[in-house]
Chimera marker file (.cmm) of the C-alpha trace (Angstrom):
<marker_set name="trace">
<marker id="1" x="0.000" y="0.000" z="0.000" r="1" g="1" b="0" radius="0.5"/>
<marker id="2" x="3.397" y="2.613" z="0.765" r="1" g="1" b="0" radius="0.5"/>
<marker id="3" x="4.263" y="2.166" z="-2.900" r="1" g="1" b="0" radius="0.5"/>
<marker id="4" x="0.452" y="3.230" z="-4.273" r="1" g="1" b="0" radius="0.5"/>
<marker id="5" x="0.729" y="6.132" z="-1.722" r="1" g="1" b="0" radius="0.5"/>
<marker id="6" x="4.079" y="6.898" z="-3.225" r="1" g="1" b="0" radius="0.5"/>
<marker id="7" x="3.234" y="6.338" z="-7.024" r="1" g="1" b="0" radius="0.5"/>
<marker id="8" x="0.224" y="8.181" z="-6.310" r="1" g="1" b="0" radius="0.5"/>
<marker id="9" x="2.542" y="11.201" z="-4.791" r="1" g="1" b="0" radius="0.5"/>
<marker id="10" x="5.095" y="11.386" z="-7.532" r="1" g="1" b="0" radius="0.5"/>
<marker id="11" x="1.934" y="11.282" z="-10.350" r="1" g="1" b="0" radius="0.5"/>
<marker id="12" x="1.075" y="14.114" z="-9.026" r="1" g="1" b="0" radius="0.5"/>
<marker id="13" x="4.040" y="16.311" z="-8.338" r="1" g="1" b="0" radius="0.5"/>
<marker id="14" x="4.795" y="15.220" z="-12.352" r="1" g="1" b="0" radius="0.5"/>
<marker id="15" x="1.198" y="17.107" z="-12.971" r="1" g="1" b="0" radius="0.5"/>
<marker id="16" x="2.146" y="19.731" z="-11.343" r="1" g="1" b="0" radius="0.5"/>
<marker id="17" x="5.475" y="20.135" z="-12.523" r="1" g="1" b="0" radius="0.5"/>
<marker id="18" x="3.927" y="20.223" z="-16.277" r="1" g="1" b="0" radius="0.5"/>
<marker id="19" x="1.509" y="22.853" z="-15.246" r="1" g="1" b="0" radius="0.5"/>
<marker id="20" x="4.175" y="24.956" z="-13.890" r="1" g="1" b="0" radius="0.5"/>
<marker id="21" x="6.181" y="24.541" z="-17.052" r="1" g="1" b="0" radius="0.5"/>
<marker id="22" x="2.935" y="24.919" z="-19.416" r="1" g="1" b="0" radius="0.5"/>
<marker id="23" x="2.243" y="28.243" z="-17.257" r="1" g="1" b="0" radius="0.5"/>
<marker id="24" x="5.809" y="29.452" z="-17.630" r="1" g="1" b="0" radius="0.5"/>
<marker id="25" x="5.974" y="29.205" z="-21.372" r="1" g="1" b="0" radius="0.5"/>
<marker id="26" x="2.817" y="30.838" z="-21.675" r="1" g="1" b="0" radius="0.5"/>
<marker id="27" x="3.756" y="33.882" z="-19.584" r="1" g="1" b="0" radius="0.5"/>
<marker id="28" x="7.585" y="33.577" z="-21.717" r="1" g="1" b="0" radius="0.5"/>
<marker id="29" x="5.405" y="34.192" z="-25.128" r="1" g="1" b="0" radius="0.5"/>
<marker id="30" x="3.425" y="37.187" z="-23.550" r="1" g="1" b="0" radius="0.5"/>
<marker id="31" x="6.721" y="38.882" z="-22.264" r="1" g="1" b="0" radius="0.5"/>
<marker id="32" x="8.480" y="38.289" z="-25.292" r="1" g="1" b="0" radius="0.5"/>
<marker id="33" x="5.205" y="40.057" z="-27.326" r="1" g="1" b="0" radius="0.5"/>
<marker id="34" x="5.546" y="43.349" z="-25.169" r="1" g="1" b="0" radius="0.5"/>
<marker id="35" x="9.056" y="43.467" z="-25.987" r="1" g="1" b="0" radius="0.5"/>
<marker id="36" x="8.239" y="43.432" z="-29.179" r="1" g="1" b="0" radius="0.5"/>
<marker id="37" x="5.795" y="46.029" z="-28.856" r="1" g="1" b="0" radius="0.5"/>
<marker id="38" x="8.280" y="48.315" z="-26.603" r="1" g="1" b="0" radius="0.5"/>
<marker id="39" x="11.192" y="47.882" z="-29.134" r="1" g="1" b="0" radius="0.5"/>
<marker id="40" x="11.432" y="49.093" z="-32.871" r="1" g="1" b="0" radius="0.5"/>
<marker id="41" x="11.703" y="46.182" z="-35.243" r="1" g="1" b="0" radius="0.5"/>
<marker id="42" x="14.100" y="46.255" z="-38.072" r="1" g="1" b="0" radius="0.5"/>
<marker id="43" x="12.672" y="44.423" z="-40.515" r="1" g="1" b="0" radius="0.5"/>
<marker id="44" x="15.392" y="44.956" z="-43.939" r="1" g="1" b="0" radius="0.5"/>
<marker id="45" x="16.541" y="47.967" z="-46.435" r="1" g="1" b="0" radius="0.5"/>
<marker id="46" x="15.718" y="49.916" z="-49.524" r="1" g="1" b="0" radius="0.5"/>
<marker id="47" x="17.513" y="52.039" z="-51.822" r="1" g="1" b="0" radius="0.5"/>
<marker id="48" x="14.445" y="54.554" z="-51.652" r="1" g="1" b="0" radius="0.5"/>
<marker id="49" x="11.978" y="55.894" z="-49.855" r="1" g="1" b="0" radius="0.5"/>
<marker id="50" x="9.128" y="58.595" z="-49.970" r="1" g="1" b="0" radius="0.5"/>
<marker id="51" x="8.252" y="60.974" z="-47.837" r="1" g="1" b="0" radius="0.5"/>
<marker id="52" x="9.675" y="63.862" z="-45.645" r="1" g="1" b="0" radius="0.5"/>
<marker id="53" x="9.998" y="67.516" z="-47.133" r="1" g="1" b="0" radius="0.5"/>
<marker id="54" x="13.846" y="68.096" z="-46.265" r="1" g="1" b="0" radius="0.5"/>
<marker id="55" x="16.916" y="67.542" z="-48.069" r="1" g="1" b="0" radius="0.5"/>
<marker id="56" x="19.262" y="64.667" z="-47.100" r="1" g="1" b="0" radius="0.5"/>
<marker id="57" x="22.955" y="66.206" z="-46.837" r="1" g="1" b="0" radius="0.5"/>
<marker id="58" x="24.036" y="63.517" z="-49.467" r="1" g="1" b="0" radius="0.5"/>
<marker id="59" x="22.696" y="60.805" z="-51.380" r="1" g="1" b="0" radius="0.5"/>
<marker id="60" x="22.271" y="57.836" z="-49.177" r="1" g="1" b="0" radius="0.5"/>
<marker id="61" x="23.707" y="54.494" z="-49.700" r="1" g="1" b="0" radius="0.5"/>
<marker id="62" x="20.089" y="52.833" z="-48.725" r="1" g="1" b="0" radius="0.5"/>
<marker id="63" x="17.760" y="52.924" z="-45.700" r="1" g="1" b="0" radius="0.5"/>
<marker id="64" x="16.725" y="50.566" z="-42.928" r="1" g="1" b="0" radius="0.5"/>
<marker id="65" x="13.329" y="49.270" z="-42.868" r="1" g="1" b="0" radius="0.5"/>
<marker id="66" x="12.313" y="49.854" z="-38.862" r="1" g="1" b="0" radius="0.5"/>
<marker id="67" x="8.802" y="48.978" z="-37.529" r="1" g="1" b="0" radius="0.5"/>
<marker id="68" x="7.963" y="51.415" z="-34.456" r="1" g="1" b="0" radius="0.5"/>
<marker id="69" x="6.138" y="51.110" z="-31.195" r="1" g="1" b="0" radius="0.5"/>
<marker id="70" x="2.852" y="51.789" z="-32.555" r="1" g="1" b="0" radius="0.5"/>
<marker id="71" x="2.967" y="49.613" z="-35.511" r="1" g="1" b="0" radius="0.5"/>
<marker id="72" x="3.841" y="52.114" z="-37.859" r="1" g="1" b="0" radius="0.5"/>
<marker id="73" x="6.808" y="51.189" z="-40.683" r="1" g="1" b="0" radius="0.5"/>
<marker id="74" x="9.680" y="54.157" z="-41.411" r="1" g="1" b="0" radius="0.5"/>
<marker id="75" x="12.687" y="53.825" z="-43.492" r="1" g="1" b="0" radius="0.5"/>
<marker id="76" x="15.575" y="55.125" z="-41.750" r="1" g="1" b="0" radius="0.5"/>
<marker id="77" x="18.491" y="56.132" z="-44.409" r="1" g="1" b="0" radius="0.5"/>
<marker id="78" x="22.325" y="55.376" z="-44.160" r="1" g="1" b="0" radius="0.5"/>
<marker id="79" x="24.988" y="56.823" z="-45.230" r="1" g="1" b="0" radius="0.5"/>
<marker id="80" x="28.505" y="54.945" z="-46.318" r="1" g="1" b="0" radius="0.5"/>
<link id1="1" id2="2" r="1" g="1" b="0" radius="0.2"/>
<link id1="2" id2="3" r="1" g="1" b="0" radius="0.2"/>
<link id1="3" id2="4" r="1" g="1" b="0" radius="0.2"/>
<link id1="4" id2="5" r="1" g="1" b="0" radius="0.2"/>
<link id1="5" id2="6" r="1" g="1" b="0" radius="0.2"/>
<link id1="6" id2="7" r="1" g="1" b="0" radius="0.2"/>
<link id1="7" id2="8" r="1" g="1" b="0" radius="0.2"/>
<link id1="8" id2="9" r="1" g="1" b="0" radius="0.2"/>
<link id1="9" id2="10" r="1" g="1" b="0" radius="0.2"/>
<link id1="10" id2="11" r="1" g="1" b="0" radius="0.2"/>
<link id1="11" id2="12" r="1" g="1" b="0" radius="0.2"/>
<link id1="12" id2="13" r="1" g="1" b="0" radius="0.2"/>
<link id1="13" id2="14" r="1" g="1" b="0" radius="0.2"/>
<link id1="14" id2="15" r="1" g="1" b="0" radius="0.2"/>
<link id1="15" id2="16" r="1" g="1" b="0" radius="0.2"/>
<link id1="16" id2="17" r="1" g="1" b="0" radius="0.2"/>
<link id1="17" id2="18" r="1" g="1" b="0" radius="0.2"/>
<link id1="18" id2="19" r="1" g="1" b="0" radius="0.2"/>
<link id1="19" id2="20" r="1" g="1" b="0" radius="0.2"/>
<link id1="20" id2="21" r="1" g="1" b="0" radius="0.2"/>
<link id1="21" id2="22" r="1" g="1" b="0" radius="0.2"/>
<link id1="22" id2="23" r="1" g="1" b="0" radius="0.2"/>
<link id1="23" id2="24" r="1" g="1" b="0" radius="0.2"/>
<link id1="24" id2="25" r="1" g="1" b="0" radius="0.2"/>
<link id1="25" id2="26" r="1" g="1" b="0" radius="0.2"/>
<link id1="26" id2="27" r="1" g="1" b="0" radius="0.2"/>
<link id1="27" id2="28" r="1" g="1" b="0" radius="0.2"/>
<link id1="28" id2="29" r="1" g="1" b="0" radius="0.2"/>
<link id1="29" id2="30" r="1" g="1" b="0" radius="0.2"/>
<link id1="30" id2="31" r="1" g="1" b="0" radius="0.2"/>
<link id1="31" id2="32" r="1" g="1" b="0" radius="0.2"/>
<link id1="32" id2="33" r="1" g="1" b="0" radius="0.2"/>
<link id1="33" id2="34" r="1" g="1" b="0" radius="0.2"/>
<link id1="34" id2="35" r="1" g="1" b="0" radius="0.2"/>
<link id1="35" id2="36" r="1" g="1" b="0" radius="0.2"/>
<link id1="36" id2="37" r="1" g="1" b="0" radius="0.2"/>
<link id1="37" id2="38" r="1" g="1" b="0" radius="0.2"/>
<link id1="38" id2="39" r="1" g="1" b="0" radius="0.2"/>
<link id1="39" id2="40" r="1" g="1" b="0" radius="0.2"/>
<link id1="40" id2="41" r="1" g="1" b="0" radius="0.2"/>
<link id1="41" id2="42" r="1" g="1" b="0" radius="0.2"/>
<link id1="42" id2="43" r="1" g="1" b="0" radius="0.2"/>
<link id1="43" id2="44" r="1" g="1" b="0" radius="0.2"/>
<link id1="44" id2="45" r="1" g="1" b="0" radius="0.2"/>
<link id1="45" id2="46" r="1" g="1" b="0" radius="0.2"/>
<link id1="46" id2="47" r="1" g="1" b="0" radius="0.2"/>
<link id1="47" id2="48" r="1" g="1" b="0" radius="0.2"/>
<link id1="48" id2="49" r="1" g="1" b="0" radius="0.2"/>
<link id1="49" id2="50" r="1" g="1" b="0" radius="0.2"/>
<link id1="50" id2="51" r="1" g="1" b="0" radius="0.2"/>
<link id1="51" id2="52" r="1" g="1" b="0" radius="0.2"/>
<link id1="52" id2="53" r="1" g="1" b="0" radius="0.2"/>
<link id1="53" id2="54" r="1" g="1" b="0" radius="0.2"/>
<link id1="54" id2="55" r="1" g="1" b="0" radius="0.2"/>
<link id1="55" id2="56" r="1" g="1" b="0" radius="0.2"/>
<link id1="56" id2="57" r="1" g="1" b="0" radius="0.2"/>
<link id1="57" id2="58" r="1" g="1" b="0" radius="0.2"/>
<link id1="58" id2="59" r="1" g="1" b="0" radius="0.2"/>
<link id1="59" id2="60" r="1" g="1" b="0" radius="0.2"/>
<link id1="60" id2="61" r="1" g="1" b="0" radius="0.2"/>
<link id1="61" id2="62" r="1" g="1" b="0" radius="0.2"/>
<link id1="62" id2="63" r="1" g="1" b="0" radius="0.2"/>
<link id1="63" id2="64" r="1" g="1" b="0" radius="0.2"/>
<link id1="64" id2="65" r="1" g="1" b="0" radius="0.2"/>
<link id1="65" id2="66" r="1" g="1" b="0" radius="0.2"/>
<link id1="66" id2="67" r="1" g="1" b="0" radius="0.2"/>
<link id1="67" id2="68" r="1" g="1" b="0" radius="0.2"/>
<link id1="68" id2="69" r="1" g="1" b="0" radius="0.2"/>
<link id1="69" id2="70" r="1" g="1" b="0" radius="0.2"/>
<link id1="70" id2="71" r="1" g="1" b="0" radius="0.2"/>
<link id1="71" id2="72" r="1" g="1" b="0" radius="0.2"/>
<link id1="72" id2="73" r="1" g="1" b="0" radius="0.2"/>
<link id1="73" id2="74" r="1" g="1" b="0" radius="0.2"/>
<link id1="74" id2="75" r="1" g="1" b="0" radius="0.2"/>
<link id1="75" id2="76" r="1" g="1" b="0" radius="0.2"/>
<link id1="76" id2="77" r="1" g="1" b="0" radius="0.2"/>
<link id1="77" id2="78" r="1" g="1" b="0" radius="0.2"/>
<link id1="78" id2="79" r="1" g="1" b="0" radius="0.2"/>
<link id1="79" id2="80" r="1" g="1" b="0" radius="0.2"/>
</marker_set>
């Protein structure tokens, strides 16, 4: 009857383990999905871009594609 009890014990502190570990990942993917949202996202470059009324010192070699905060895309240009 001791080794039911104990089977019975360790079945359950495996449940709970996976819970723990199901609830962990879960709150991993909504962390990682704010950070997303805090942090601009670089998403590639272009050799153009419109937009923007004032006169870039020289021509740039291309831009970077960034993704702000509140969704919206810009192109950021660079220089070589």
């Amino acid at each position: 009857m001791a080794d039911d009890e104990t089977n019975a014990a360790s079945s359950q502190g495996l449940k709970d383990l996976n819970t723990t570990q199901q609830s962990g990942v879960r709150y991993l993917g909504m962390i990682i999905q704010t950070l997303q949202k805090a942090f601009i996202q670089f998403g590639g470059t272009g050799t153009t871009a419109t937009g923007g009324a004032a006169t870039l010192p020289a021509n740039p070699v291309g831009f970077v594609t960034a993704t702000l905060p509140n969704g919206t895309v810009v192109k950021i240009p660079y220089y070589s």
